[in-house]
DSSP file (Angstrom, degrees, kcal/mol; ACC not computed):
  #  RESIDUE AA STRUCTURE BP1 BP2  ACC     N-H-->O    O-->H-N    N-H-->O    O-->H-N    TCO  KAPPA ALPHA  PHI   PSI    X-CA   Y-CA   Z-CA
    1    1 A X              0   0    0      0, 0.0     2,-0.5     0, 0.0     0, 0.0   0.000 360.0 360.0 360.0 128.5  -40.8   17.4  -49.8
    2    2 A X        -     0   0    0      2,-0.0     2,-0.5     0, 0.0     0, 0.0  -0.776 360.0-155.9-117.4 137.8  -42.3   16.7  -46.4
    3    3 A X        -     0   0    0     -2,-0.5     2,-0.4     2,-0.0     0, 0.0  -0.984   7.9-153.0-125.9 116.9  -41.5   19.5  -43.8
    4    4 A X        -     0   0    0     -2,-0.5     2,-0.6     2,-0.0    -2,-0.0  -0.876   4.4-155.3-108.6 122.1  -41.7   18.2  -40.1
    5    5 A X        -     0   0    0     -2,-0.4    -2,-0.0     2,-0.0    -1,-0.0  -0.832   2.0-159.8-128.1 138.4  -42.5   20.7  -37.2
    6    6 A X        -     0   0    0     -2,-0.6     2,-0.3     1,-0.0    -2,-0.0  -0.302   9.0-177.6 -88.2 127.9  -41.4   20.1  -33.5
    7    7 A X        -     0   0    0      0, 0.0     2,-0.7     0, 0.0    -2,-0.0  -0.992  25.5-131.8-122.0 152.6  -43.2   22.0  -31.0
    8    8 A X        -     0   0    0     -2,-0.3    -2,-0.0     1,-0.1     0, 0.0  -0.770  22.4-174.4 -96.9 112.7  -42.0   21.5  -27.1
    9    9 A X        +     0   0    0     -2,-0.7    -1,-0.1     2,-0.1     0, 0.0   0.313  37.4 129.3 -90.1  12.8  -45.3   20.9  -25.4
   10   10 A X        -     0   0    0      1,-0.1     2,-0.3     3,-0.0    -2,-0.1  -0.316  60.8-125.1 -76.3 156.5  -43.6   20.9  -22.1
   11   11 A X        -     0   0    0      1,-0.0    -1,-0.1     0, 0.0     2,-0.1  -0.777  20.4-112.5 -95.5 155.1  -45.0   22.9  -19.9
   12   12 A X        -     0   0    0     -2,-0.3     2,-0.5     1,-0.0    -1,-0.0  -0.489  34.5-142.7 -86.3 164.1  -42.8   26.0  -17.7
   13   13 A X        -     0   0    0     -2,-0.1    -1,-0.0    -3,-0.0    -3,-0.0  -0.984   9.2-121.7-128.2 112.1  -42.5   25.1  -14.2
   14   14 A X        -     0   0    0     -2,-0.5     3,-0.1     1,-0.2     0, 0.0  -0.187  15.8-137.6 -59.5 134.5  -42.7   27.8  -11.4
   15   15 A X        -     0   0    0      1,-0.2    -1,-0.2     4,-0.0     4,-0.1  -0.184  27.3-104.3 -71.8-152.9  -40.2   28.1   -9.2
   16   16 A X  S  > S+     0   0    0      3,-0.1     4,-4.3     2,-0.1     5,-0.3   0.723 123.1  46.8 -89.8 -35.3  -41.0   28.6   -5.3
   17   17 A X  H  > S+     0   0    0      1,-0.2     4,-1.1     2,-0.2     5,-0.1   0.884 115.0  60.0 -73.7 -76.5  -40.3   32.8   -4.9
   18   18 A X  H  > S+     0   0    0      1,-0.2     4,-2.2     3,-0.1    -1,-0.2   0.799 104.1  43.8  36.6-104.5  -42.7   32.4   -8.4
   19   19 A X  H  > S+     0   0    0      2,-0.2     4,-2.9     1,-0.1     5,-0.2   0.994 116.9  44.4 -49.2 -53.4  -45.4   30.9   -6.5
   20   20 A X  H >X S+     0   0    0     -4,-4.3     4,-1.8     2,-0.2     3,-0.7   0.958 109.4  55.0 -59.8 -56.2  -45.3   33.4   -3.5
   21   21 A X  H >X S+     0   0    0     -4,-1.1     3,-4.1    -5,-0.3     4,-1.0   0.787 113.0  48.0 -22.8 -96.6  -44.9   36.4   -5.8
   22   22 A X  H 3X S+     0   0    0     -4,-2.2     4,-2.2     1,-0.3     3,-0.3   0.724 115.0  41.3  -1.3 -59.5  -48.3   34.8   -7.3
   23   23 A X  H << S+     0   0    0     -4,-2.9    -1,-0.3    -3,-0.7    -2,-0.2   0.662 113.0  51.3 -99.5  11.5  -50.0   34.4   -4.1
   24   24 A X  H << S+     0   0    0     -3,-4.1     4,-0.4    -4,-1.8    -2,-0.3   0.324 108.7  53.3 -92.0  -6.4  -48.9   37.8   -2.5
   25   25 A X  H >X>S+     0   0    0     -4,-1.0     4,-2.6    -5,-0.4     3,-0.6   0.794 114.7  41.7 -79.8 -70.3  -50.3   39.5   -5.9
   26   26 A X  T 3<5S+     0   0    0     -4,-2.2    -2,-0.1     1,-0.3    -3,-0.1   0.444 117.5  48.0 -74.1  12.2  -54.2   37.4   -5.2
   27   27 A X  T 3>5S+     0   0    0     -5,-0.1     4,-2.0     3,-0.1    -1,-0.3   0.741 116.1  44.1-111.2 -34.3  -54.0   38.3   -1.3
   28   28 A X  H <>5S+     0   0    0     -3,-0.6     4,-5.5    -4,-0.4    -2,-0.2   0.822 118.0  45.4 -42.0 -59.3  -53.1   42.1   -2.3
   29   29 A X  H  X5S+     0   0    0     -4,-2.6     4,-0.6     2,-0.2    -1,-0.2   0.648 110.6  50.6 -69.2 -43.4  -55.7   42.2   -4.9
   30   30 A X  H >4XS+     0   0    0     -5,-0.5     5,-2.7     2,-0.2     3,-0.9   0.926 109.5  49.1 -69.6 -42.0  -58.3   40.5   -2.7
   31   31 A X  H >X5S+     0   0    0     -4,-2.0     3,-2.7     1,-0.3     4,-0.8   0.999 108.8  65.5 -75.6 -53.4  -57.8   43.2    0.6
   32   32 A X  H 3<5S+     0   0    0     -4,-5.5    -1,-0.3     1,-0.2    -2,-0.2   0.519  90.0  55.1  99.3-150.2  -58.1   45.8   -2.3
   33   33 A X  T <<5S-     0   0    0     -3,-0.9    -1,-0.2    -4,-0.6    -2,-0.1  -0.397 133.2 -93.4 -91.8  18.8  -61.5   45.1   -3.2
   34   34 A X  T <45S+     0   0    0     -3,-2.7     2,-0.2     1,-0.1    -3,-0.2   0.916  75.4 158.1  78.8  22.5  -62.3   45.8    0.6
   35   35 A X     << -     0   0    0     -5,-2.7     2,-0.5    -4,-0.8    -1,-0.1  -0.629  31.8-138.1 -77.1 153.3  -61.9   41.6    1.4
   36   36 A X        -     0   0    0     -2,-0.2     2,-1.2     2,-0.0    -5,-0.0  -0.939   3.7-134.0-113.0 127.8  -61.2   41.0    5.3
   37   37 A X        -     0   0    0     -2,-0.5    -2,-0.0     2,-0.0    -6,-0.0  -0.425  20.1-155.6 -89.8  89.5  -59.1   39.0    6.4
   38   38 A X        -     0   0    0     -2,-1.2     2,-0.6     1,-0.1    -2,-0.0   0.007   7.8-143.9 -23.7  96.2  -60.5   36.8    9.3
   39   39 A X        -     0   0    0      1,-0.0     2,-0.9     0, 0.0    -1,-0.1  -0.534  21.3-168.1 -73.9 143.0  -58.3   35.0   12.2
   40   40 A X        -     0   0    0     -2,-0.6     4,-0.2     4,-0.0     5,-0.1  -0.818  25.7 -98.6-121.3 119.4  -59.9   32.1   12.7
   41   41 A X    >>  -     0   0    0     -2,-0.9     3,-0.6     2,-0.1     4,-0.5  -0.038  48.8 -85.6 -30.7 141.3  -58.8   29.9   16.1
   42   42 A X  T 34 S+     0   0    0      1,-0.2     2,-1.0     2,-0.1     0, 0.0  -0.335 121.8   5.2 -22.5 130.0  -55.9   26.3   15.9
   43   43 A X  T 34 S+     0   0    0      1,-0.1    -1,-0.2     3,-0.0    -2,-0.1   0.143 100.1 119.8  98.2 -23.0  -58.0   23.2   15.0
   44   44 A X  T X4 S+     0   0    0     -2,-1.0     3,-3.1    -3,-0.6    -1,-0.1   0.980  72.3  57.4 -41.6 -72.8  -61.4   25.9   14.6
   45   45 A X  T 3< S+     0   0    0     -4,-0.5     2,-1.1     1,-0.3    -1,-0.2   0.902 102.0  52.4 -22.8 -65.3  -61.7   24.6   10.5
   46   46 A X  T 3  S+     0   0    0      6,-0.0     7,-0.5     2,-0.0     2,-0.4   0.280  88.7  97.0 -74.5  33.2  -62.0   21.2   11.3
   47   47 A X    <   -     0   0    0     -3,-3.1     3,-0.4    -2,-1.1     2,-0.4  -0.874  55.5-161.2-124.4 116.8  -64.9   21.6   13.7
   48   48 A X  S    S-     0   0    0      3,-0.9     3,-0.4    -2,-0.4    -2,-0.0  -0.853  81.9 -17.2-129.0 116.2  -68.5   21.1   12.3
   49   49 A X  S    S-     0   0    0     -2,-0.4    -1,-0.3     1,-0.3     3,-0.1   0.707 130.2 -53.9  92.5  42.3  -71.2   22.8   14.8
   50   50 A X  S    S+     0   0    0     -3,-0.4     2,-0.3     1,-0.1    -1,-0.3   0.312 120.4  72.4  53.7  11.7  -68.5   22.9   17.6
   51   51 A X  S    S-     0   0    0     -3,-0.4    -3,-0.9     0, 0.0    -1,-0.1  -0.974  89.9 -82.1-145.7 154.9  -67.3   19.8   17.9
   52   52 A X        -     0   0    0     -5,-0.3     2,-1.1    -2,-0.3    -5,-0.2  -0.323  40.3-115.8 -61.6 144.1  -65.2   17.5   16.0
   53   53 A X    >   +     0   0    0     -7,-0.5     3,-0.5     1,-0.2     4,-0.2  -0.609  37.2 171.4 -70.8 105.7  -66.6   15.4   13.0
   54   54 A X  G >   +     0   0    0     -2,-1.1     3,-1.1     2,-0.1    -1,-0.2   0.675  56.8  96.3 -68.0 -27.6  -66.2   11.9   14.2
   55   55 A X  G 3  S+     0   0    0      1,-0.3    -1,-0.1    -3,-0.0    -2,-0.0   0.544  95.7  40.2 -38.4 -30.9  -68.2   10.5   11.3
   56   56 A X  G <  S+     0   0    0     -3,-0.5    -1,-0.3     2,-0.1    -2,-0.1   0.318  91.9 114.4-121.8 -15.0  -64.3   10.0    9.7
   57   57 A X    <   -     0   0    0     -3,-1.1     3,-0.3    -4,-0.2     2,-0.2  -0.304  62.2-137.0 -41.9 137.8  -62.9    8.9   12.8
   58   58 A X  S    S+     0   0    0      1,-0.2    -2,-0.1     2,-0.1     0, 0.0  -0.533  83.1  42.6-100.5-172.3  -61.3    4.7   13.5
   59   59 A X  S    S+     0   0    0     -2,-0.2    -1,-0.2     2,-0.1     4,-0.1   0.447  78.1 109.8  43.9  18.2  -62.2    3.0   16.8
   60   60 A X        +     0   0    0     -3,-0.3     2,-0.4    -6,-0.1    -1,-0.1   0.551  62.5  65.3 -96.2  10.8  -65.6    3.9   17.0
   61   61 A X  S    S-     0   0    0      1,-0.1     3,-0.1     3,-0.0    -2,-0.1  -0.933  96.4 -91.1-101.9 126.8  -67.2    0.8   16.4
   62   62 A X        -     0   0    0     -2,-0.4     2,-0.7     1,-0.2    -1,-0.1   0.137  51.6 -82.8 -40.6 169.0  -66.7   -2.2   19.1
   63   63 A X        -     0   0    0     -3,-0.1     2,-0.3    -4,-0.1    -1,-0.2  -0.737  46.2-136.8 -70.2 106.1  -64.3   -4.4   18.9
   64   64 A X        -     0   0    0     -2,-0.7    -3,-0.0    -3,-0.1    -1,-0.0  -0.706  21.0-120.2-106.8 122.4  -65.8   -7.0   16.4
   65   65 A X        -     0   0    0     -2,-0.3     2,-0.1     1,-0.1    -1,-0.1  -0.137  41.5-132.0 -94.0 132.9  -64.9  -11.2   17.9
   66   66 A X        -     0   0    0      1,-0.1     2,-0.3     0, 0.0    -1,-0.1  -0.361  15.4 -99.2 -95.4-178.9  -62.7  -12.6   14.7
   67   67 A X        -     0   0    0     -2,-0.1     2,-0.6     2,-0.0    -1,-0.1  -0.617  30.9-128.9 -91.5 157.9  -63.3  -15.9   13.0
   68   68 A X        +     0   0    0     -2,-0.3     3,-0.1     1,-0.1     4,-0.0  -0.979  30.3 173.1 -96.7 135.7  -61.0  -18.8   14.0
   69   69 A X    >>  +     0   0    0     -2,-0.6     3,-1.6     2,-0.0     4,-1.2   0.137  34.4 123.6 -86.3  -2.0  -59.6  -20.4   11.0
   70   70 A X  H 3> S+     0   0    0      1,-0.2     4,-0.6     2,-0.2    -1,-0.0   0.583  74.9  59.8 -55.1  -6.1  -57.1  -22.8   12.4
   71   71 A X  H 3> S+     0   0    0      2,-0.2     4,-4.3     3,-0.2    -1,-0.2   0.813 106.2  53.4 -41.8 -57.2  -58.9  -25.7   10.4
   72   72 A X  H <> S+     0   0    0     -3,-1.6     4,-1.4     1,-0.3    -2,-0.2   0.964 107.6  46.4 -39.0 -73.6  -58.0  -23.7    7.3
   73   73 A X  H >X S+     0   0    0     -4,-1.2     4,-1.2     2,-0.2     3,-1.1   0.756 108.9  48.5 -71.9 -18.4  -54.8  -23.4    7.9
   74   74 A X  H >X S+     0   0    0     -4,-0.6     3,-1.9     1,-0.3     4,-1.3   0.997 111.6  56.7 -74.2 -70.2  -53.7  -27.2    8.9
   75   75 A X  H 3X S+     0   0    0     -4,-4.3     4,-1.0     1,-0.3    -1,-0.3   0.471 108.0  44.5 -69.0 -13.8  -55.6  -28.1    5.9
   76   76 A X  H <X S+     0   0    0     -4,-1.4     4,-0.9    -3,-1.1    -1,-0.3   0.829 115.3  44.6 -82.0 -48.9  -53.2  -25.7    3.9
   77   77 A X  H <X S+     0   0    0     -3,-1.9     4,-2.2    -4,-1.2     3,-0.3   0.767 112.8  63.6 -90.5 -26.0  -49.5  -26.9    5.7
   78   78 A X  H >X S+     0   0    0     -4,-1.3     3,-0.7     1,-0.2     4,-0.6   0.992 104.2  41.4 -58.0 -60.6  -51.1  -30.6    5.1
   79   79 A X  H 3< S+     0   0    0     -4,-1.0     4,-0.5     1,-0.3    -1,-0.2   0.357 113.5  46.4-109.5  27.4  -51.1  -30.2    1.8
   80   80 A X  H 3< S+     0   0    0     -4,-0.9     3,-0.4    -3,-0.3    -1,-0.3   0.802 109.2  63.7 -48.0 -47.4  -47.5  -28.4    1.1
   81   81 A X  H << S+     0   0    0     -4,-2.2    -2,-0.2    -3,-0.7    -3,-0.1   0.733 102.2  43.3 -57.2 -17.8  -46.6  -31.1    3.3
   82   82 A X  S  < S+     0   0    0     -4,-0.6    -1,-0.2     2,-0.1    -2,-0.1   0.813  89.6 116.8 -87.5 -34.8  -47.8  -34.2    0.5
   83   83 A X  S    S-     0   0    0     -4,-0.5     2,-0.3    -3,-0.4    -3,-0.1   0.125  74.4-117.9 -23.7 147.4  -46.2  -32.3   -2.0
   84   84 A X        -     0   0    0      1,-0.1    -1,-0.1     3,-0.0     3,-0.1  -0.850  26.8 -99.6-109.3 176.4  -43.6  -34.0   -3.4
   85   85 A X        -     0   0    0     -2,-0.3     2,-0.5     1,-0.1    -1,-0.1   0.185  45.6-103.5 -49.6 175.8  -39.9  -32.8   -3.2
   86   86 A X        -     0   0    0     -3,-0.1     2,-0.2     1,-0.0    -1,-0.1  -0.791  46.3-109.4 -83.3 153.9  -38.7  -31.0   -6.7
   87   87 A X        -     0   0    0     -2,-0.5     2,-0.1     1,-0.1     3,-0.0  -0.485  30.7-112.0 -94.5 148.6  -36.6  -33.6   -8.3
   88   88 A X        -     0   0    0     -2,-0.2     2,-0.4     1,-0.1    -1,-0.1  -0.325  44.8 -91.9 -76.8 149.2  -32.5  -32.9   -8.4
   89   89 A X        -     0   0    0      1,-0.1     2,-0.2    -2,-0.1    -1,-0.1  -0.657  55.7 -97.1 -67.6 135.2  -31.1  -32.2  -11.9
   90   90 A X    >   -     0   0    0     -2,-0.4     3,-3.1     4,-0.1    -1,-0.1  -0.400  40.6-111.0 -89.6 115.6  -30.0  -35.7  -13.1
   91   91 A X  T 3  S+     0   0    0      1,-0.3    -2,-0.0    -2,-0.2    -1,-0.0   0.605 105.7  49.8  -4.3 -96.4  -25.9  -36.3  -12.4
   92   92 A X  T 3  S+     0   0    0      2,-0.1     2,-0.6     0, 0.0    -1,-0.3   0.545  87.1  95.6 -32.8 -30.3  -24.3  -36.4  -15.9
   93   93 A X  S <  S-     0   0    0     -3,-3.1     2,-0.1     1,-0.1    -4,-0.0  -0.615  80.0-130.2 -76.0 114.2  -25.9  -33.3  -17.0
   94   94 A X        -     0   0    0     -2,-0.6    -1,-0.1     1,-0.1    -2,-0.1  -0.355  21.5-110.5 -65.2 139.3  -23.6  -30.6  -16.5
   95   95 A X        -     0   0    0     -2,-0.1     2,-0.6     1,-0.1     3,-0.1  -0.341  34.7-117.1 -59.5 152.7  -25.0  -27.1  -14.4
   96   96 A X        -     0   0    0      1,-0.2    -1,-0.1    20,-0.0     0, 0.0  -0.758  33.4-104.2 -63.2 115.0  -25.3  -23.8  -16.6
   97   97 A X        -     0   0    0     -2,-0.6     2,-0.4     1,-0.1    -1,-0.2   0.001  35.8-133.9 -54.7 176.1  -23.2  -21.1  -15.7
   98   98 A X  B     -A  115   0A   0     17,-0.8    17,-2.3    -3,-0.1     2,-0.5  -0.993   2.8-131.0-141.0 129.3  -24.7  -18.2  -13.9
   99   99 A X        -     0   0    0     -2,-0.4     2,-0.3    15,-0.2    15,-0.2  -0.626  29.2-173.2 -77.4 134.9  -24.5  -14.5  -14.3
  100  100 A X        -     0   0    0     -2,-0.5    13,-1.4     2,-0.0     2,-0.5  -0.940  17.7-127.0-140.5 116.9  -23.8  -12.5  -11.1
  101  101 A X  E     -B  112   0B   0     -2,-0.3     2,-1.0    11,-0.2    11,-0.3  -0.551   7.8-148.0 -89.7 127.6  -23.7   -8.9  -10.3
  102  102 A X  E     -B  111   0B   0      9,-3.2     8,-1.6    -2,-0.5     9,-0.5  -0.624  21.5-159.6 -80.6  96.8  -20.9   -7.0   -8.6
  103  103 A X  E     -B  109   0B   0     -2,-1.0     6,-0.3     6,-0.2     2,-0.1  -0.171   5.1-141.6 -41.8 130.9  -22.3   -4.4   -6.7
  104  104 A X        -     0   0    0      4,-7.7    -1,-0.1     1,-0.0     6,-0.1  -0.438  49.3 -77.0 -88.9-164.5  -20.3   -1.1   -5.5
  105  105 A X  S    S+     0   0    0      1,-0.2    -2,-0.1     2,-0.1    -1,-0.0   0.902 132.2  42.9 -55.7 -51.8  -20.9    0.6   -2.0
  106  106 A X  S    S-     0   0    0      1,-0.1    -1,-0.2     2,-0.0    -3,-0.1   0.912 119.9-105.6 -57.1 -60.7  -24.4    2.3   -3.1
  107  107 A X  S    S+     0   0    0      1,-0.2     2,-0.3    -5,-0.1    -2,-0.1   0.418  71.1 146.0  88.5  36.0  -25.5   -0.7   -4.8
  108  108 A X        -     0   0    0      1,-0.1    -4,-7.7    -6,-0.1     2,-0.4  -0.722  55.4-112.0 -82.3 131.8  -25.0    0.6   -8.4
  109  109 A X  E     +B  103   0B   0     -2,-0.3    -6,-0.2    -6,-0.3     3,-0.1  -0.542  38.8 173.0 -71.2 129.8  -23.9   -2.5  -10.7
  110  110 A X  E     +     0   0B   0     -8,-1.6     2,-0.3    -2,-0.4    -1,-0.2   0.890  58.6   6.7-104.2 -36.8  -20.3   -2.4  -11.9
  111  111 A X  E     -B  102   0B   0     -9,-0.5    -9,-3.2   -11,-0.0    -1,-0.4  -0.876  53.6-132.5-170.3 154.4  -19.8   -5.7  -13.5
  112  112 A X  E     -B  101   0B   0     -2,-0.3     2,-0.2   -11,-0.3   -11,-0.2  -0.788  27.0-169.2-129.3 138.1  -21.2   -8.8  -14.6
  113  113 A X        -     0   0    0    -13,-1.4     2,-0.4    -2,-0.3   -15,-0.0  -0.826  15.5-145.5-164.8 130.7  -19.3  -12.2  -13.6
  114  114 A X        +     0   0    0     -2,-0.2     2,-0.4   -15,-0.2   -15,-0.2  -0.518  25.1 172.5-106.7 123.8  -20.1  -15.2  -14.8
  115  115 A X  B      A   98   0A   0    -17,-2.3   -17,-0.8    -2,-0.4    -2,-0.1  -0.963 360.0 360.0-139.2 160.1  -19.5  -18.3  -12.1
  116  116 A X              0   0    0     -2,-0.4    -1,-0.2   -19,-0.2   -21,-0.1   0.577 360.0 360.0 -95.5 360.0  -20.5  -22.2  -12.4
């Protein structure tokens, strides 16, 4: 007799009031133990030795002169152009019907409708 047992591996999920509880406990707990809190100036964090790191900055390299390719491309629309057409389904052979969805106002499918 084989005995199967389910555990729920999910994990519990915090709310938000949770979370704050949580991080008003560790800020409580830090001041304390005699921690300070600092104010530190707007925009001060990001600034490495008083001035912003540019290092992660765009536009600081010149403008760099691009390649022309228009060769490239001609030689590409030439040879769509040689393609030839796709060939038409041959007269006698009757078309397949087609499935088609009826959409409501959101765009949830309601119905399926089948037209030749």
């Amino acid at each position: 007799m084989d005995t199967a047992i389910i555990i729920d591996m999910t994990k519990p999920t915090k709310t938000k009031a949770q979370t704050r509880k949580e991080i008003e406990s560790q800020i409580e707990s830090f001041i304390r133990q005699q921690g300070e809190i600092q104010q530190v100036e707007m925009g001060a964090s990001g600034l490495q030795d008083g001035k912003y790191n540019t290092s992660h900055m765009g536009f600081i390299e010149p403008k760099k002169e691009r390649t022309p390719l228009n060769h490239v491309v001609a030689a590409i629309q030439q040879r769509k152009s040689e393609k030839s057409p796709a060939t038409a389904l041959p007269a006698n052979k009757p078309r397949k019907p087609k499935k088609k969805v009826i959409y409501d106002d959101f765009g949830d499918p309601i119905r399926y409708v089948w037209e030749d």
